[in-house]
N, C-alpha and C positions, 0 to 999 in steps of 0.2 A: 764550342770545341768538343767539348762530351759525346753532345748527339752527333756532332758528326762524329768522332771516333766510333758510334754504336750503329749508324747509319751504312760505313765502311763494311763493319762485320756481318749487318744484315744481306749486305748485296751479295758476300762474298761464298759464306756460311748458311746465313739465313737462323745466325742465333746470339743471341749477347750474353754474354758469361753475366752470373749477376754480381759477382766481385766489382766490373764494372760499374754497375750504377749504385754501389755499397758506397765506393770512391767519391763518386761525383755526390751524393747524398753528403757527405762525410762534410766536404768542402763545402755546399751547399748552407749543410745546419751550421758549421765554423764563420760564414761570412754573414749569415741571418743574424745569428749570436752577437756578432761583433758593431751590427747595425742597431741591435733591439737594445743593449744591454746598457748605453746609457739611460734609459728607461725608467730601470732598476728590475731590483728582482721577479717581481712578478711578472713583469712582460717577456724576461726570461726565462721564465721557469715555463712559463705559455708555450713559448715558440719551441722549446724542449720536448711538449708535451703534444706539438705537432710533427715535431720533427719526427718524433718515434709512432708515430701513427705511422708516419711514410715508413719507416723500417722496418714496421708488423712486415709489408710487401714484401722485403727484400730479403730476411732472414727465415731459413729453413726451421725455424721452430717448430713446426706443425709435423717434423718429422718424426719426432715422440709419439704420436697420437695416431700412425698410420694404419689404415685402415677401421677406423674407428668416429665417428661423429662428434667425439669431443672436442675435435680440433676447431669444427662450425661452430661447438658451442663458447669455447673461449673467445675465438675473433667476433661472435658474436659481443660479447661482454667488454672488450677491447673497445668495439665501435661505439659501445653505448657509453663507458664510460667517457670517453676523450671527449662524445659530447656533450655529457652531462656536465665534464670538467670546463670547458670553453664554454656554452651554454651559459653556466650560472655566473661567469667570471663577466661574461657579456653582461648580464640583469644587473648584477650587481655594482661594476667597475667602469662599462659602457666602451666604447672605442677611445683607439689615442693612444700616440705614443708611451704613456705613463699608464696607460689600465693595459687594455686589450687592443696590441697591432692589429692596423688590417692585416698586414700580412699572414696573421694569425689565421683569420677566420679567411682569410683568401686563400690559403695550405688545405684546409679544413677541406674548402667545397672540392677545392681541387682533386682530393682524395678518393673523395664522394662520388664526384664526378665520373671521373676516370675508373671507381670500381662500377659503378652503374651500366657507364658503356662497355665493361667487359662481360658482365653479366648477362647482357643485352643482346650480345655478339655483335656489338659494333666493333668494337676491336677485339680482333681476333685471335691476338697471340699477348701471352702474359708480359711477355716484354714490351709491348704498344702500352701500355696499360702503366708500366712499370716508369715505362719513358716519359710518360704524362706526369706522372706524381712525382719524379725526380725533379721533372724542370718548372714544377709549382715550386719545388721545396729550392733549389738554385734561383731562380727568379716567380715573387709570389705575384707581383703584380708586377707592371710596368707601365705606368700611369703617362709615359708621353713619347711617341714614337718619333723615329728619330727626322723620318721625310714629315712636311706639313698632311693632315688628313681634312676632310670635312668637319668645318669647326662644329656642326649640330653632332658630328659624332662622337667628339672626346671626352664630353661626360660622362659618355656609357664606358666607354674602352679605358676610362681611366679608375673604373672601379671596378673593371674586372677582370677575374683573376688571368695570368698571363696564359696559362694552360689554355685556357678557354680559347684566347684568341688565336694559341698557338695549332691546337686540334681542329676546330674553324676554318684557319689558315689550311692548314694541311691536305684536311677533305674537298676545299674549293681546289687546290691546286693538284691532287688524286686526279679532277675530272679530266687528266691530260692524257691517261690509260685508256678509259673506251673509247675515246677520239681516235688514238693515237692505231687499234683494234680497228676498228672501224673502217677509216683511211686504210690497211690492210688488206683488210677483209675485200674493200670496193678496188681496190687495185689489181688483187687475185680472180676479179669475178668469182668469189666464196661468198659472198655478205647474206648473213640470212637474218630475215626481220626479227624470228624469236631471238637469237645469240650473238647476233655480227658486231656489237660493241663488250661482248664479254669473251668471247672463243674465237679461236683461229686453229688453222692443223699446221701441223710440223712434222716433217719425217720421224717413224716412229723409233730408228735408231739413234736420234737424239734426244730420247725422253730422259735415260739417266745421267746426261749432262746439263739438262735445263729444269728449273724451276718453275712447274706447274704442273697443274691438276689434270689429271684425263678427263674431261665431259663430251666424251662422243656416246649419242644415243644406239649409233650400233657394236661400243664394247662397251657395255655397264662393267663401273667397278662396287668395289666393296666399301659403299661408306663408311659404314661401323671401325672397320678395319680401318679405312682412312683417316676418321677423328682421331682414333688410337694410338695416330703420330705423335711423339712427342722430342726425336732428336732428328737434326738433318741429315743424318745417318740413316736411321729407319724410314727417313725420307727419301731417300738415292735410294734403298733399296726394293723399296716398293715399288719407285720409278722403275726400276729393272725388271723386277718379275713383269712386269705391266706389258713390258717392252718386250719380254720373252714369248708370251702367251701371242699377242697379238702378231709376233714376227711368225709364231709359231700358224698361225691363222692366215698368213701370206700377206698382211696389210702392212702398208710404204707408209701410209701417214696417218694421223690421227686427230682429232679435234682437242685442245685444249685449252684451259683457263689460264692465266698467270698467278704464281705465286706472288702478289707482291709485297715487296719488301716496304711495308707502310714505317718503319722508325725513319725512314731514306724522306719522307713527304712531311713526316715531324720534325724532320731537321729544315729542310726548308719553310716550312709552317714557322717553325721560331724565326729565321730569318728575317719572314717576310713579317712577321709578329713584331718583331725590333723595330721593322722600316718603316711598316704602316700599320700598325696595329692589327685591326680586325678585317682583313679584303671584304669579308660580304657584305659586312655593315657600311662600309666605303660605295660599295659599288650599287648598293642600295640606295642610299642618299643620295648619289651622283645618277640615278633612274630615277 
């Protein structure tokens, strides 16, 4: 229900307030709590000590430190400890209900994970990134999906983390965009080998009501300037001048990319994560 309420705001906005996934973390770490805690304390204090890994993400603390490098250097110290703290409780205590939850150390990767593909520029926007390690922290694993799967493949899927199969899920199901381009493109007589699954043109009067990037090689824009977005406001607005110059140049249409709204394919990713776990690893084994 979260993602999709955050899925909603993506299509609409193209931003999620992070009070939202503060919420949904909130609820998340209350219902882990209330699963771990017969455990006893340590396995609590564990998942406490995951939980707030996720929340480093989600609270502006780093706002004290702006412009200045020490903020790298505390998250730095942040990450190392959480896993030195988990790390040794593992040597020590081992897995299991009563030591160290999987769920623990399946929060852990998840974190990992998700800050890796952001770093990476696989996910693109901090709130992809954000939505990943919330719905480790609300669901860590989910060890048995709810339609029957490939029985060679529930070993795997059921020890790992939900995230995993939910981001997996997401990016197999993404592949519906350059199809969907594509088909487009071959119906316009537009398809071009180098970009016909990534670009299409649109009247250039409707750039500041639709979400996307300009990539036409005969108006270069200003990339720098375009990383440099950072609300959907300075996003309509750029869209505009864009739209100005080039009306200003007498051009009707233009080539562009879609913005897509990727939390929109994470919420279906979980869905599909609930239903049948892992699609690629499914459809693997059924090849």
């Amino acid at each position: 229900m979260g993602l999709g309420v955050a899925a909603a705001m993506d299509v609409r906005i193209r931003e999620v307030p992070d009070s939202l996934w503060v919420v949904l973390a909130l609820a998340g770490t209350v219902l882990g709590a209330l699963a771990i805690a017969p455990g006893g304390w340590i396995p609590l204090l564990l998942w406490l000590v995951a939980a707030g890994f996720v929340f480093e993400h989600l609270l502006p603390w780093d706002s004290a430190f702006e412009g200045t490098e020490a903020a790298d250097w505390v998250e730095l110290g942040i990450y190392l400890l959480v896993l030195v703290i988990v790390g040794a409780a593992v040597l020590r205590l081992g897995l299991g209900p009563s030591a160290v939850p999987d769920s623990v150390v399946a929060l852990i990767v998840t974190v990992l994970f998700a800050r890796g593909l952001f770093e990476a520029g696989v996910l693109f926007g901090g709130a992809d990134a954000k939505a990943v390690m919330v719905a480790g922290l609300m669901v860590p694993i989910f060890a048995t999906s709810v339609f029957p799967v490939p029985a060679s493949v529930q070993p795997v899927t059921s020890v790992l983390p939900f995230a995993v199969d939910l981001l997996l899920d997401a990016a197999l199901l993404s592949l519906v965009v350059p199809i969907a381009i594509g088909i487009l493109n071959l119906s316009r007589a537009e398809f071009r080998f180098r970009d016909g699954f990534t670009t299409f043109t649109m009247p250039v009067a409707d750039l500041p009501k639709r979400w996307v990037w300009v990539r036409d090689p005969a108006f270069p824009v200003d990339r720098a300037k375009e990383d440099a977005i950072e609300t959907s406001e300075e996003d309509q607005k750029w869209r505009a001048e864009i739209a100005a110059k080039l009306e200003a140049r007498g051009a009707t249409r233009v080539r562009v990319g879609p913005q897509l709204p990727f939390i929109v394919f994470l919420f279906v990713g979980a869905v599909a994560a609930v239903g049948w776990g892992n699609l690629i690893l499914d459809l693997l084994v059924l090849l």
